[in-house]
Structure formats: structure tokens, C-alpha cells
N, C-alpha and C positions, 0 to 999 in steps of 0.2 A: 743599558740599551741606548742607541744612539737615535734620536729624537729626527732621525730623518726619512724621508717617503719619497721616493721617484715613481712617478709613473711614465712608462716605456714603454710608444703607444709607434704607429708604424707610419702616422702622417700627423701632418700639424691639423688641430682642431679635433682630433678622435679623444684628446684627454679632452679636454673641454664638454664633447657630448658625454660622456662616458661615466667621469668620476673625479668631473671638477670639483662639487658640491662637497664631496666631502673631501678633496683635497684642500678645498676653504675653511671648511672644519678642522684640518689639521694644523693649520697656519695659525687658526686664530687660536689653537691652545697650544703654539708653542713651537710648532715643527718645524723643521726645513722644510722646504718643499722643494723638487727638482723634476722640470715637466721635459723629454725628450724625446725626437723622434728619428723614427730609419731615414726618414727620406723628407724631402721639400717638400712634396707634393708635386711634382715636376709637370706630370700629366694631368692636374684638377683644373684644367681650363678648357675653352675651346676657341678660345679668340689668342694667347699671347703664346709666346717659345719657351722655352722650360727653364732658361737662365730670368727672363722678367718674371715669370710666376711663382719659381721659387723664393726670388727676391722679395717680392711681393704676401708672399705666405709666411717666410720666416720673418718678416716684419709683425705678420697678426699676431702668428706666436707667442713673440716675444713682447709685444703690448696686452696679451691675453694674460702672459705669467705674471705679468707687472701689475697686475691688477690687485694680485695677494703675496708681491713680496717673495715669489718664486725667479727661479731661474728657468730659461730654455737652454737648448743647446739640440742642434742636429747630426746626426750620422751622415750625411748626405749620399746617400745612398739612392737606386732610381726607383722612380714610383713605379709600381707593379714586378719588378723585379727583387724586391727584396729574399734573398736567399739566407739560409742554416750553412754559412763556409766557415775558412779558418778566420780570413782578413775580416770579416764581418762580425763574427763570433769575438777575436782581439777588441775590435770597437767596444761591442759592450760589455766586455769582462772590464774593459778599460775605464769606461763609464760608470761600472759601477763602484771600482774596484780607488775612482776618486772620489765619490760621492759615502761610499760604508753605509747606505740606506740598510733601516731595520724593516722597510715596510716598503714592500712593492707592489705596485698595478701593473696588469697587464692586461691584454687583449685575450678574450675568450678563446682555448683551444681549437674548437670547432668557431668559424665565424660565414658570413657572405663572402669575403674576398681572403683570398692568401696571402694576401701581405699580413693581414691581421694575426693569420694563423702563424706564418713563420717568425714575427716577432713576437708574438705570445712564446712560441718554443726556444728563441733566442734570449728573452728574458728566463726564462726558466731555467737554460742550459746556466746561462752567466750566474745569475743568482746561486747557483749551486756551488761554481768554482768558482767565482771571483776572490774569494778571502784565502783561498790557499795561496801559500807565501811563493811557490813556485810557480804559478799560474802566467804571472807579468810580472813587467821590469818595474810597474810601480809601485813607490811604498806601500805597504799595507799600513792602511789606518788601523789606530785604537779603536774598538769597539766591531770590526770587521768578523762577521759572521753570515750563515744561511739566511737570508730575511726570511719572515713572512712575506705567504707569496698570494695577492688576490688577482680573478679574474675579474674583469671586468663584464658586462650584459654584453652579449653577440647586437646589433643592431633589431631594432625592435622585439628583443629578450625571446627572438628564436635562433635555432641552430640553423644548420643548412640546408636539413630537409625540411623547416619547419616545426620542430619540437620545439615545445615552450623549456626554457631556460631555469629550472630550479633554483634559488639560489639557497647558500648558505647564510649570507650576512645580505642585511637591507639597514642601510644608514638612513637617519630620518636629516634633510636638507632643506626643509620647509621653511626656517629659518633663514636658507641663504638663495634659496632658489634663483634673486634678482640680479646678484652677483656672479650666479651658475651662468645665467643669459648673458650678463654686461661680459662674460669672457668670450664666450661663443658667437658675440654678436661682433668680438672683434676680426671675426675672418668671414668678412664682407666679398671677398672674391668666390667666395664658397657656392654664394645664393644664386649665381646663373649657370655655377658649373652643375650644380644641382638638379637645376629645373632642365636642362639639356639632353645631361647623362643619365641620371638616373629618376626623370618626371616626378622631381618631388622640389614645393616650393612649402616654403612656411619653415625654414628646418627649427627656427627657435619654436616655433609653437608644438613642432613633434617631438620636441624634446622634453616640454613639458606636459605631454599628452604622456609620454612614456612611462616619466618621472611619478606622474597622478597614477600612472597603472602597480606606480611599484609599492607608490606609498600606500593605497590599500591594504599591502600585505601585513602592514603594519599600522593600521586605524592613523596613517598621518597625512596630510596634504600633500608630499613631495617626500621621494628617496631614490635611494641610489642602491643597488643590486649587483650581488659579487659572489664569486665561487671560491672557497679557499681551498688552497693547493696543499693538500697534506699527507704527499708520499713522503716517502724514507726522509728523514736529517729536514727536513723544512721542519716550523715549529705548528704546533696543531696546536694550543690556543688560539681563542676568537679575539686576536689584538685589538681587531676594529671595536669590536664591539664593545670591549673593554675599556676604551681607548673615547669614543662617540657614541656607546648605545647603538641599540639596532633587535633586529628581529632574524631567529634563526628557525630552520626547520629541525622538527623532531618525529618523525614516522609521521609524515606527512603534515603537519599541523604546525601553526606558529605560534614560537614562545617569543611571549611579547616581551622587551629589553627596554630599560626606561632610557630615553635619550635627553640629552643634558641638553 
């Protein structure tokens, strides 16, 4: 198995709130890590033009990824318009297909906005056929297979009508919580498009308010909460948890995973 994790989120800083913590955790035992996104974030302002703020975003990015030794890279794709096409679909068969990630994050299928959602199905579309050898013109790596495939929490761990978000796996990030912030805290352009658009200011302290809500589910001060994707040919092992500990549900009830 190839020792690598992309998370393939639909703007820059959604890895970061999402499923940094334990993209940290994978880094410090050993992983690649490869953080990308659809889009710049073209429209997260309301003061600059979509060529300075993209600039501006893929710079957090990529001093966010540098924090643990990760890579960025974007699709540049436009914010709010991220589409399920062929040329779009090429990108990330292509992405993954140079990366041979065994372990994938994505955006929760049901999410607040759609961009979330059509990268969530665009990771999962790609993840499925990237390793077939006729797919694309490029090499197929050694170790190239179906990843494991997680979601990641919809924003404040409900769907779009509101339902609270089950998960399957809860990593315990208690341990790195500070360095979940110091990545998060590096897209500073975030905190007025925030308070503007969508009347929320404080975003690193809701992130840890989120985080305290998950790690309950698991008796720990801080975690992170994921749904595993286990139709046909993906793998149904709990890698993560195998992998980081964590907490899973069983006819409603959590079994508690000791976490290293």
C-alpha cells in the first residue's frame, strides 16, 4: 500500500477546517500528504478581482501545506461553478492518477454549497477510475489502486436540511489541534470575506468549538469526523482507524479505538 493521502477539497482552506488534524497525524507517521483544490477561491472576497484573490489564496495554501511538509496544487477551476464534465473529470483522474494516493478526503456528499458536493462526486468518480491503465495518457504508478475513500463533516456536522451528520470514523487531534489552527490561521483573507458573506467572524475558534463537539464522541478533547465510502470495489476496512485510532459507530453506540 502506498503511504499516500490527498485530500481533494473544492476551495483553498476547506482542507484545513475539515481534516487537517489528522492530515497532521498522517505526516507525522510517515505519509505523503497532497492538499488540492477545484478552484482559487476566485469569489471569497468582496473588496479585490478574482485574479489578486486567487493569487492571494493560493499563496495561504500553499504556506498552510508547508506547515506539515505537504504539497498544494490547484485545478483552477471558478469558484461557484465547479461542474461533474469531461475536461474537469481529466483534471482529477490526472491528479490522482500522479499522486497513487491509498487514502482519500473528500467533501461530504450532501454539503451547504455545491461546489462541495460536485467535488465530493468528482473525487469519487476519479478515485474509482484513475488506476485503470486506459483511463489517461499518464503513467500508471506502482501501487495504483481504488483508494479508501473518507468524507469529510458537511460544515457544522449537518447536511442541508439540517440533519446531524453520523459519522463512521472520529480521529482524536487533541494532540495537534495548535497546528490544525497555525494552518487555518494561514488564510487571513478568509476572516472579512466571512464576516460579510456569510455573518460569521471567529472562524478558528468554530472550528474548535466543532472539533470539542466531535471529540465527545470519543471521551477526547479534539477530533475530526468522517464517513467511509464503502460501495462496490472501494476498500471497507477502517484504514483510518487502523492507521490513527478513532471511534466508530455500531447500531448506534460508540466503540471506543485506542488512539496512539
Amino acid at each position: 500500500m502506498n503511504k499516500v493521502a490527498l485530500a481533494f477539497m473544492a476551495h483553498p482552506d476547506d482542507a484545513e477546517l475539515l481534516c487537517a488534524g489528522t492530515l497532521i497525524r498522517l505526516a507525522d507517521d510517515g505519509w505523503t500528504v497532497h492538499i488540492a483544490t477545484a478552484t482559487a477561491g476566485d469569489c471569497g472576497t468582496m473588496t479585490l478581482g478574482p485574479a489578486r484573490i486567487s493569487a492571494v489564496r493560493t499563496k495561504e495554501a500553499r504556506a498552510a501545506a508547508s506547515l506539515i511538509g505537504a504539497s498544494y496544487r490547484c485545478l483552477r477551476e471558478k469558484d461557484g461553478f465547479v461542474v461533474h464534465d469531461k475536461p474537469t473529470m481529466r483534471k482529477v483522474i490526472d491528479l490522482l492518477r500522479a499522486a497513487a494516493p491509498s487514502l482519500v478526503f473528500a467533501h461530504a456528499p450532501r454539503d451547504y454549497m455545491v461546489d462541495h458536493e460536485v467535488a465530493s462526486l468528482l473525487a469519487r468518480s476519479a478515485g474509482f477510475l484513475h488506476a485503470a491503465p486506459n483511463v489517461s495518457k499518464l503513467p500508471r504508478r506502482p501501487g495504483s489502486a481504488v483508494p479508501h475513500l473518507y468524507y469529510c463533516d458537511p460544515l457544522e456536522g449537518i447536511d442541508p436540511l439540517g440533519a446531524l451528520v453520523r459519522p463512521t470514523t472520529v480521529v482524536d487531534i487533541s494532540g495537534v489541534i495548535g497546528r490544525k489552527t497555525a494552518m487555518l490561521a494561514c488564510h487571513k483573507s478568509q476572516r472579512s470575506w466571512l464576516m460579510a458573506h456569510h455573518g460569521v467572524d471567529g472562524h478558528l475558534e468554530a472550528m474548535k468549538r466543532h472539533a470539542a463537539a466531535r471529540g465527545k464522541l470519543i471521551g477526547r478533547p479534539f477530533a475530526e469526523a468522517f464517513v467511509q465510502h464503502r460501495g462496490h470495489a472501494h476498500p471497507r476496512d477502517d484504514l483510518l482507524a487502523a492507521c490513527l485510532g478513532g471511534g466508530g459507530y455500531s447500531s448506534g453506540a460508540v466503540t471506543r479505538r485506542k488512539a496512539v
